[in-house]
Each structure stands twice: as C-alpha cells, then as structure tokens.
C-alpha positions in Angstrom: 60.2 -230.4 43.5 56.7 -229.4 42.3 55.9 -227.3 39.1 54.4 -224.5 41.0 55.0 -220.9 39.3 57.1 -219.9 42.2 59.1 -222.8 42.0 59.2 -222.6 38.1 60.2 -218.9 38.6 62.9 -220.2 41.1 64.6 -222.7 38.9 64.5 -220.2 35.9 66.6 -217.6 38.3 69.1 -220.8 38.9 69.5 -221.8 35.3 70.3 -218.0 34.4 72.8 -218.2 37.2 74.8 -219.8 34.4 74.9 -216.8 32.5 78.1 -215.8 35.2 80.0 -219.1 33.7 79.5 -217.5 29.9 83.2 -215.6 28.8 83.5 -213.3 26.5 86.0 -212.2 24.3 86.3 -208.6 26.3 88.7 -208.0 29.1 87.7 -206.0 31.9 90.4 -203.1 32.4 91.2 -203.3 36.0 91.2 -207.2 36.8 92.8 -207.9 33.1 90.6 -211.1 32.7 87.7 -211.9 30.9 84.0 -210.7 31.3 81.3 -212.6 31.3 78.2 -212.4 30.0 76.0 -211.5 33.4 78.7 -208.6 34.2 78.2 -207.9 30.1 74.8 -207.5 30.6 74.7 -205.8 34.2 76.7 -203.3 32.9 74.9 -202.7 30.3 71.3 -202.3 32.2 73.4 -199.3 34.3 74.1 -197.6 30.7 71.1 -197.8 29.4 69.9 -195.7 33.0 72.8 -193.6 33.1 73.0 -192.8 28.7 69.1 -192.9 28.4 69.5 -189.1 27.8 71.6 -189.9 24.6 69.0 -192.4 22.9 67.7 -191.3 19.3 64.2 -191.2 20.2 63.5 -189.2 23.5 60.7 -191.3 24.4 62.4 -194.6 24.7 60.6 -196.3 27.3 63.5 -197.1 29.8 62.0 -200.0 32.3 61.7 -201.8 28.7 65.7 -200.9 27.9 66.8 -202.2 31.1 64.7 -205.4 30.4 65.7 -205.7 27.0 69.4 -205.7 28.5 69.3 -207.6 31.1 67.1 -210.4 29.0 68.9 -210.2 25.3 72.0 -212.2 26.3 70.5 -215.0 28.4 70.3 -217.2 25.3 74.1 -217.3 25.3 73.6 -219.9 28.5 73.0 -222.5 26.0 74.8 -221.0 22.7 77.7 -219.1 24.2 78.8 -216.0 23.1 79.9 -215.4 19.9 82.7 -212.6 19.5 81.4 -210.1 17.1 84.3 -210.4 14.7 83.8 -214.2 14.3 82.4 -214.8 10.6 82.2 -218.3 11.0 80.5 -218.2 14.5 78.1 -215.3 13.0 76.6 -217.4 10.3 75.2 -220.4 12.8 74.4 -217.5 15.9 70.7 -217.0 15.4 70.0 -220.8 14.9 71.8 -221.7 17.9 70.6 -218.6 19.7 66.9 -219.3 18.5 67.2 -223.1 20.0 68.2 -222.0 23.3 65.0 -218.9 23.5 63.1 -222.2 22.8 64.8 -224.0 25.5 65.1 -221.3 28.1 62.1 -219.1 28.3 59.9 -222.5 28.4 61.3 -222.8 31.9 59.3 -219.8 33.2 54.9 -219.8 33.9 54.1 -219.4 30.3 53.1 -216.1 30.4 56.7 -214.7 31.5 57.8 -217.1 29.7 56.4 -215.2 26.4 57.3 -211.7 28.3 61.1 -212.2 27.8 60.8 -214.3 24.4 59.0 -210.9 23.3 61.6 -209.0 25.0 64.4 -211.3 23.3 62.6 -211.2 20.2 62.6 -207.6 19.7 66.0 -206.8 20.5 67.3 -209.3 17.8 64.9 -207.9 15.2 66.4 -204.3 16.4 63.4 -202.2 14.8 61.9 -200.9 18.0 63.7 -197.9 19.5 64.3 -199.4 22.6 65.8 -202.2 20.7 68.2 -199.5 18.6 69.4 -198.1 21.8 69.7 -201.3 23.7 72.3 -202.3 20.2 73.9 -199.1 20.5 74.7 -199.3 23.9 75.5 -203.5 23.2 78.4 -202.4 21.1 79.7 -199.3 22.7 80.4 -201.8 26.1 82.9 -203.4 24.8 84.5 -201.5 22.5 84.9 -198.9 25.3 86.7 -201.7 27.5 88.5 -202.9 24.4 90.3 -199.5 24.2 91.1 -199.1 27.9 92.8 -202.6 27.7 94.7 -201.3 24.7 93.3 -203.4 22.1 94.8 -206.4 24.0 91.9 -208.4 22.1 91.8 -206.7 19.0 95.7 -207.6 18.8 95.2 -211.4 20.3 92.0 -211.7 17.2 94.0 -209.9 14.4 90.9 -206.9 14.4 91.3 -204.1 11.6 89.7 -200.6 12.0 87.8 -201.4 9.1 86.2 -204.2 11.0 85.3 -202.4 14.0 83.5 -199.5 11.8 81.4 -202.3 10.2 80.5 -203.9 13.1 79.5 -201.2 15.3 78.2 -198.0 13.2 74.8 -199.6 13.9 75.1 -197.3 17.4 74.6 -194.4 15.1 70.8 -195.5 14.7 70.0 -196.0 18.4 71.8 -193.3 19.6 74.1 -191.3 17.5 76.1 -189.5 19.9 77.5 -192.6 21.3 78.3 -193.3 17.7 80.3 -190.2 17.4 81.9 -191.0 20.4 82.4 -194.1 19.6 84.3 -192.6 16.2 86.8 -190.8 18.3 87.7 -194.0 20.6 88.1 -195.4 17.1 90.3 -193.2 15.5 92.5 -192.8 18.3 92.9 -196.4 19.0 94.9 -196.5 15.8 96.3 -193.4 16.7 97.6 -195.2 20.0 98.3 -198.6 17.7 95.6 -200.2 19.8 93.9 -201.2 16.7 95.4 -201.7 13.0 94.2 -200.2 9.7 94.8 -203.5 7.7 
C-alpha cells in the first residue's frame, strides 16, 4: 500500500485495534474477566457525556473530554497498562509511555498526528480542566468496578485503603463530587471487607 492520508489514517485505525488485546488489572462485574483497555477507554468517553454535569469547571469543553478519553490510553498499545498500585511499574510508565506517543501518533498525516499527541500530552500533564475531569473520571472507572467485583483485585494485589486514597483523591480536583462519592464507595468497601486498612 501507498502512503496516502486515507490510507495512513486507515492503518492508524488498525494499529489502535490493538488497544482491544491490552488487559487490565480491573474485572468487569458481570462477565468476571478482565477489561481491556479499548472497553477502559469507551467507557470512559460515555462518562465523561453522561458526568459532564459534575466536572469542576462548568465550561469544560466536552468534544475535547471525549477525545482526551478516548486518545489518553492508546500509548498502552506499545507500553501496556500499568496497574495503578504498581510502584515499580510507575517509575518507568512515562518513559515507556513517551516512546510509544513517539511511535504511534507518527502513523497518522502529520497534522492529526500532532492533534492526538496534543491531546495525549495534555491529559498526562493534567493542568487543563478537561484534563482534571478526564483523571477524575480515569480513576473513578475502575474503582467503581473494583467495588462491584468485591475487591476481587484489591485482595489478588494485596491493596490497602490507604493506597486507594493516595492514588485516587486526585478526582477531587476534576470533579469533586465524584470524589465524595468516590469516599463513600471507599469507606464502605472496608466496611464490606472488600478492601483492607493495612
């Protein structure tokens, strides 16, 4: 094949088919198995449109949320996903994660090419509203299906209360009543024994 745009844009849309091979840590509630990282972000793309409402900043610009969500995780093609409780895995993430944004977006006509490094760009450095709510809504996904499979990965990954609160209070500066939501599910996950204090 050629190198026109279409078929540039083409092949990009095949090598983010991959993106349905990624697994994360998070299982879904009714099938009991892993999610991966296309459902991850699909599913977050309908928050964002359903919880827009709930954002900090009332004029978050929502086409750029949904883009933001759907875009932010297609580095994990190359990198993987790296469960958010993984210290080791955290401290390598960005470089690996930065190598494949190289890799990736150079597939696409250079100009979407730098449209979803931009995107990808400002959701890591989380400064933007958009790229607060997108986080918020990032971490209440799985900590939502986390509790309603009983903390079945919290157990399997030895995950303390303590450690979720760290991880995810960040939702409180994208949209902070998710955060208190989020608090509740919290508290009575150790209430249930889904999650340990220590």
């Amino acid at each position: 094949m050629g190198s026109s745009r279409l078929e540039q844009q083409l092949g990009f849309i095949l090598e983010t088919d991959q993106l349905k091979s990624v697994v994360r840590q998070t299982l879904l509630p009714g099938a009991r198995r892993q999610e991966n990282s296309a459902e991850h972000s699909w599913h977050l793309a309908l928050m964002a449109i359903l919880l827009a409402e709930h954002a900090r900043d009332a004029g978050v610009d929502l086409l750029r949320v949904v883009k933001m969500a759907l875009v932010h995780d297609l580095v994990e093609i190359d990198a993987g996903d790296t469960y958010i409780y993984d210290e080791a895995g955290q401290r390598d993430r960005a470089a690996r994660e930065t190598a494949a944004a190289d890799r990736l977006f150079a597939l696409l006509p250079s100009d979407q090419g730098a449209a979803f490094r931009a995107l990808w760009e400002e959701y890591e450095a989380g400064e933007t509203p958009e790229a607060r709510f997108v986080e918020a809504l990032d971490r209440l996904q799985p900590l939502l299906l986390n509790f309603h499979t009983q903390g079945a990965q919290w157990h399997t990954h030895g995950v303390t209360v303590g450690q979720v609160i760290a991880r995810n209070r960040v939702m409180g500066e994208g949209a902070p009543a998710l955060w208190a939501y989020a608090e509740r599910l919290i508290h009575e996950a150790v209430e249930s024994g889904y999650l340990r204090e220590a």
